[in-house]
Backbone as CSV, one residue per row, in Angstrom:
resi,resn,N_x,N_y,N_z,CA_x,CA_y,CA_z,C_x,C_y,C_z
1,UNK,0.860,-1.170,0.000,0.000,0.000,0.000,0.905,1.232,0.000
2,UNK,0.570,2.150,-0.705,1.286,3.365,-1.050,0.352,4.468,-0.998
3,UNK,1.163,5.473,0.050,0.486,6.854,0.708,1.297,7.705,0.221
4,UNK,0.723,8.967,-0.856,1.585,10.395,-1.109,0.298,10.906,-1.032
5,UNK,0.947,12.317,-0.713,-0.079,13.167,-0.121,-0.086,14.229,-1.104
6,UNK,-0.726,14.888,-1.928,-0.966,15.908,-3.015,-0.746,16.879,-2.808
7,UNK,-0.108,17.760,-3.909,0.118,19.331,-3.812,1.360,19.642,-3.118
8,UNK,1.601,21.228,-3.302,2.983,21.469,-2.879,2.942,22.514,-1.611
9,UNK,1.829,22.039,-1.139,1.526,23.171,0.057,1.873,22.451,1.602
10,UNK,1.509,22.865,2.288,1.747,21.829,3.847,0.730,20.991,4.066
11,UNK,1.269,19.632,4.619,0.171,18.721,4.244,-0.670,18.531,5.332
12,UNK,-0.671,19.522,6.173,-1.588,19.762,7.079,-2.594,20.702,7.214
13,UNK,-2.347,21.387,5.611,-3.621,22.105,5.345,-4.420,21.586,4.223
14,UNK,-3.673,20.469,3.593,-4.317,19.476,2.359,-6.116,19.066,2.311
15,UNK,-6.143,19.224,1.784,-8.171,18.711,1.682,-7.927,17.308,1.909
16,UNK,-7.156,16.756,1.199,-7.563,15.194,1.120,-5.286,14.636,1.290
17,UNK,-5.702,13.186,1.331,-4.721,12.466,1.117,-4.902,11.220,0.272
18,UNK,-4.324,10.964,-0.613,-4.354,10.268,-1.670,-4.064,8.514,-1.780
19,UNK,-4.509,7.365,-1.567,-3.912,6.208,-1.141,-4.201,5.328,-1.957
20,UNK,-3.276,4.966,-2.799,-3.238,3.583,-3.770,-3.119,2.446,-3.159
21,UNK,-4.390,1.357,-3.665,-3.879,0.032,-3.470,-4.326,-0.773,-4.683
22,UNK,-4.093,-2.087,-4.365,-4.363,-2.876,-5.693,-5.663,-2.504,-6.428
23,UNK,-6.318,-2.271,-5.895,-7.636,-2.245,-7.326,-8.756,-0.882,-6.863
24,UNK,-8.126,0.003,-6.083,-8.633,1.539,-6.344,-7.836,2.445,-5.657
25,UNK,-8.228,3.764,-6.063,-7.683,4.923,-5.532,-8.383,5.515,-4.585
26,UNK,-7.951,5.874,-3.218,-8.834,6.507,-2.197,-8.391,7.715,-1.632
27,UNK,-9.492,8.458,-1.485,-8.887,9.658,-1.279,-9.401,10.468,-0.005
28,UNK,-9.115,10.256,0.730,-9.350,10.250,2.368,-9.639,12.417,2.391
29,UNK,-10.637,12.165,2.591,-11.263,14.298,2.918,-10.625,14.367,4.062
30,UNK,-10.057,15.157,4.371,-9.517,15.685,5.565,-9.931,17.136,6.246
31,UNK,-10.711,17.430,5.495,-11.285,18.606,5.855,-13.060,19.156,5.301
32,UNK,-13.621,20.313,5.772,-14.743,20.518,5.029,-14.836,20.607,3.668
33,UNK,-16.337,20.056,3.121,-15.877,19.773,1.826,-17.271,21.024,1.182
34,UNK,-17.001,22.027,0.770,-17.518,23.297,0.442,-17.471,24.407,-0.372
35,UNK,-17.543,24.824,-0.760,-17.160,26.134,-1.677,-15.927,26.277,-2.151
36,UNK,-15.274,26.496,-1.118,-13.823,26.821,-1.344,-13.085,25.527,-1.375
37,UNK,-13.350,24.202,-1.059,-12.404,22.838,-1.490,-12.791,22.088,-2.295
38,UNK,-14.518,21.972,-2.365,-15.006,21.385,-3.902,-14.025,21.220,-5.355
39,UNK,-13.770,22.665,-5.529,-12.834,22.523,-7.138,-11.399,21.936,-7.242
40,UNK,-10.975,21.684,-5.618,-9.835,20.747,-5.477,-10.406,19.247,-5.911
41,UNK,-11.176,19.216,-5.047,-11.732,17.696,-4.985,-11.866,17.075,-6.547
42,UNK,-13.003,18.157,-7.160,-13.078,17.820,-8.254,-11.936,17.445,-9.295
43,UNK,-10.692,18.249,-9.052,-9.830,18.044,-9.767,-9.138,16.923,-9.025
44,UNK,-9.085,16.456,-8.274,-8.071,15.064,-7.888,-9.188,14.154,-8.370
45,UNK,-10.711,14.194,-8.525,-11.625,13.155,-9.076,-11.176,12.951,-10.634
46,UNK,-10.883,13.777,-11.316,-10.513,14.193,-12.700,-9.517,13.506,-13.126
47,UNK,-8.153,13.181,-12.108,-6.911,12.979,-12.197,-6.780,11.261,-12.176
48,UNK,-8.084,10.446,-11.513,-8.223,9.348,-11.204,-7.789,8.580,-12.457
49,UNK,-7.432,7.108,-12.283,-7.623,6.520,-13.757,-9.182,5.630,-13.905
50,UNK,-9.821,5.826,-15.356,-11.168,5.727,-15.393,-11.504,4.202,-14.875
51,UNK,-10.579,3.193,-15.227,-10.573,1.661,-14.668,-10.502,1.408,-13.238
52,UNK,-10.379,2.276,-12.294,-10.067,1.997,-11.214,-11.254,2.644,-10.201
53,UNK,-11.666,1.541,-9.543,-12.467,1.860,-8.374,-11.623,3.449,-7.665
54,UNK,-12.647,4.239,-7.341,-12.397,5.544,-6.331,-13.426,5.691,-5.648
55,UNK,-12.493,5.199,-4.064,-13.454,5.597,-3.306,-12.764,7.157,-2.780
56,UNK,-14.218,7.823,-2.337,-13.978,9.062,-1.244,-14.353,8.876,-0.274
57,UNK,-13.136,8.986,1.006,-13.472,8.721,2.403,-13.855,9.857,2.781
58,UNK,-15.467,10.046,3.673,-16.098,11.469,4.578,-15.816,11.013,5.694
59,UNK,-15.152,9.998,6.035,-15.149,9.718,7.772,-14.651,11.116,8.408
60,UNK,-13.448,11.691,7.959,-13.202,12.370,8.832,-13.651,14.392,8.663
61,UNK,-14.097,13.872,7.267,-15.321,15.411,6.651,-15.573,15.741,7.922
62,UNK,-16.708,17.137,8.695,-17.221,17.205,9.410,-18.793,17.703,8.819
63,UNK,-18.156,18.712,7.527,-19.393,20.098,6.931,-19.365,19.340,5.520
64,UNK,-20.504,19.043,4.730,-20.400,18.843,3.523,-21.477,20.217,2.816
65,UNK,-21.446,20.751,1.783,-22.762,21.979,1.087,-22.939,21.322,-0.455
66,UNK,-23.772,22.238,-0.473,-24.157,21.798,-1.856,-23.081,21.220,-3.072
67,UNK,-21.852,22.411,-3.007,-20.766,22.370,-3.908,-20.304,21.036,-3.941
68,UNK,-19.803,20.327,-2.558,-19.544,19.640,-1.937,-20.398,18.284,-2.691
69,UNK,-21.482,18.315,-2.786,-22.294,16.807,-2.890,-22.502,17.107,-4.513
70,UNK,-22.505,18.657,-5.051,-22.636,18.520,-6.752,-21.155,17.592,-7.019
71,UNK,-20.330,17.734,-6.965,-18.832,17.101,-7.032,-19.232,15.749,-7.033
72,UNK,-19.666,15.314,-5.942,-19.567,13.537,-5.831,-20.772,13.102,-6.310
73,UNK,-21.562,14.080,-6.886,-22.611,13.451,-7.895,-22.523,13.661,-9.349
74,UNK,-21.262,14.586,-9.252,-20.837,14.622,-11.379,-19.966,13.876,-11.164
75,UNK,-19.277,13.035,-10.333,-18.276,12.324,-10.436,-18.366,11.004,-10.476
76,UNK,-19.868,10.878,-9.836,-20.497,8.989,-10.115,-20.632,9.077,-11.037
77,UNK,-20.911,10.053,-12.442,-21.089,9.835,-13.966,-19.901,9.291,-14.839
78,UNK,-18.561,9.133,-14.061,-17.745,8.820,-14.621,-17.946,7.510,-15.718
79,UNK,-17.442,7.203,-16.855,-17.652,6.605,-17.928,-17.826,5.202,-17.316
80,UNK,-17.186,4.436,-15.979,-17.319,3.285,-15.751,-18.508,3.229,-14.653
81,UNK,-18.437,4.294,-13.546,-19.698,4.627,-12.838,-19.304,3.593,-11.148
82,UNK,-17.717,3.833,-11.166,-16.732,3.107,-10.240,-16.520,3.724,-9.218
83,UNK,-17.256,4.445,-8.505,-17.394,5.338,-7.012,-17.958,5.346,-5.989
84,UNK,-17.304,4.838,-4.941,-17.962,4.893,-4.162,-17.749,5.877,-2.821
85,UNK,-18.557,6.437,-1.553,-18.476,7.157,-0.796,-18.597,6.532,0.521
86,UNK,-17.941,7.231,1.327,-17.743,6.370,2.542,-18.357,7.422,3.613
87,UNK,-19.276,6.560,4.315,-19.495,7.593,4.950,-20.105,6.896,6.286
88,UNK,-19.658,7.763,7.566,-20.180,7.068,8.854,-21.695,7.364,8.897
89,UNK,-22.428,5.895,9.015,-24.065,6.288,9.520,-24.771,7.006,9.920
90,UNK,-23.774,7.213,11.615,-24.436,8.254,11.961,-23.933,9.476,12.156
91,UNK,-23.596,10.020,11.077,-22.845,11.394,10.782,-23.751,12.373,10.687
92,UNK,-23.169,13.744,10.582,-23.830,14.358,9.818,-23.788,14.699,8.347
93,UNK,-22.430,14.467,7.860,-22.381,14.264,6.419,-23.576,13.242,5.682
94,UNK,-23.651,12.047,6.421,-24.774,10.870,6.139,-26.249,11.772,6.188
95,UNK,-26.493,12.449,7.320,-28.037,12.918,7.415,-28.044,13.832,6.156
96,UNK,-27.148,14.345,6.087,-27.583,15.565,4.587,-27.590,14.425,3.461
97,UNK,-26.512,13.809,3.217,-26.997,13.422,1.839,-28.465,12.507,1.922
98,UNK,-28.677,11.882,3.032,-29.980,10.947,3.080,-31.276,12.299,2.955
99,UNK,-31.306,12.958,3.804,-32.350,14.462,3.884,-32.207,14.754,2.167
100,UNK,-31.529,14.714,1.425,-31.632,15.495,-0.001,-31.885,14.469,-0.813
101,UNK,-31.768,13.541,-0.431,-32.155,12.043,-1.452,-30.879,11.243,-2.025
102,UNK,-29.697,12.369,-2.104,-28.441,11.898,-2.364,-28.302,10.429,-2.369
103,UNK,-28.492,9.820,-1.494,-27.880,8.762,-0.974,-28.915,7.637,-1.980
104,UNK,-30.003,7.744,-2.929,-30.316,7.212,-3.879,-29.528,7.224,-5.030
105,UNK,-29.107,7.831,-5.428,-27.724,8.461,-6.337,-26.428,7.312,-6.119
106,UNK,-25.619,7.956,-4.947,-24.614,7.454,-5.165,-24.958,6.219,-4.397
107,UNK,-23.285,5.538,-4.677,-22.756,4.339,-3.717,-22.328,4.531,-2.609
108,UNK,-22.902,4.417,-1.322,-22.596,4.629,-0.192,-21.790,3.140,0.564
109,UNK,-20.796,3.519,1.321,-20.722,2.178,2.350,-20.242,3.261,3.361
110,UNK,-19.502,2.140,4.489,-19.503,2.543,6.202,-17.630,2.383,6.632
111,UNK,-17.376,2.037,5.381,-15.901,1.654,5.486,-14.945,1.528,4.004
112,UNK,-14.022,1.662,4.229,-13.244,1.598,2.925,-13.228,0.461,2.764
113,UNK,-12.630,-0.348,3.528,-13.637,-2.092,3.485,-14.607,-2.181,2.917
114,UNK,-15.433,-2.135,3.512,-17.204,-2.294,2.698,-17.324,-1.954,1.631
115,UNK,-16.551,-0.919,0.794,-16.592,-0.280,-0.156,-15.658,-1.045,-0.772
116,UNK,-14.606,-1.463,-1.183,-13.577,-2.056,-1.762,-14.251,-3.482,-1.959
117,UNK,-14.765,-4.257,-0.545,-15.868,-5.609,-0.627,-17.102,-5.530,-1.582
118,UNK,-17.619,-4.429,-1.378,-18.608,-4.012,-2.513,-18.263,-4.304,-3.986
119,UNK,-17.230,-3.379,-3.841,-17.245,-3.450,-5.428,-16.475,-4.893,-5.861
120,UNK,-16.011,-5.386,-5.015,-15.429,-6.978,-5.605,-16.697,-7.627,-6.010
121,UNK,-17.699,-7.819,-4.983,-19.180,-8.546,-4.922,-19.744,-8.274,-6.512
122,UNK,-19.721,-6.493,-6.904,-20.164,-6.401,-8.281,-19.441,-6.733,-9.149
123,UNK,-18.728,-6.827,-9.337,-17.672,-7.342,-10.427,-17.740,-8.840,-10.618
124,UNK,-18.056,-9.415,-9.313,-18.154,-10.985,-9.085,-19.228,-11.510,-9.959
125,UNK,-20.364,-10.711,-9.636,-21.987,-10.721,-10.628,-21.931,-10.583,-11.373
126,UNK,-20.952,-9.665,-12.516,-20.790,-9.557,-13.841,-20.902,-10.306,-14.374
């Protein structure tokens, strides 16, 4: 497993951290995901390769807004439709996207596990 952390700024003000393993790219939020970090996000979603499972970890999100959930809903359109979102149950990131319907939309799980198990399970059904 291989951890680099993006950008040339301090990586303790980074939105996200970036983590390759065998069969996706994850990209752990490290901060609110909103107005002003959305067009990051979007662009490390952009940067992904299209074959490869990407998950986005919200575990440690606190604030998600609109900007925030348009991003991870133009980004499930990706050509393979290989995304999934991680998100704790009982969050509050979880209550907004469930309150807006979101959570009909995307792929949700509770763990990068669950999510990585997931998508083996679909691929298995193929």
């Amino acid at each position: 497993m291989t951890l680099s952390r993006q950008g040339g700024y301090d990586p303790d003000r980074a939105l996200y951290e970036r983590e390759a393993v065998p069969r996706a790219d994850i990209l752990h939020i490290r901060k609110d995901l909103d107005i002003l970090s959305a067009p990051e996000l979007a662009k490390a979603l952009a940067t992904t390769e299209a074959s490869r499972l990407v998950i986005v970890d919200l575990l440690a999100c606190r604030f998600i807004d609109s900007t925030g959930i348009r991003v991870l809903v133009r980004s499930d359109r990706r050509p393979q439709g290989n995304i999934r979102v991680v998100v704790a149950e009982d969050s509050q990131i979880h209550r907004v996207l469930r309150q807006t319907g979101i959570v009909r939309i995307l792929q949700l799980a509770h763990s990068v596990q669950d999510a990585i198990d997931a998508d083996l399970s679909a691929n298995d059904s193929k």
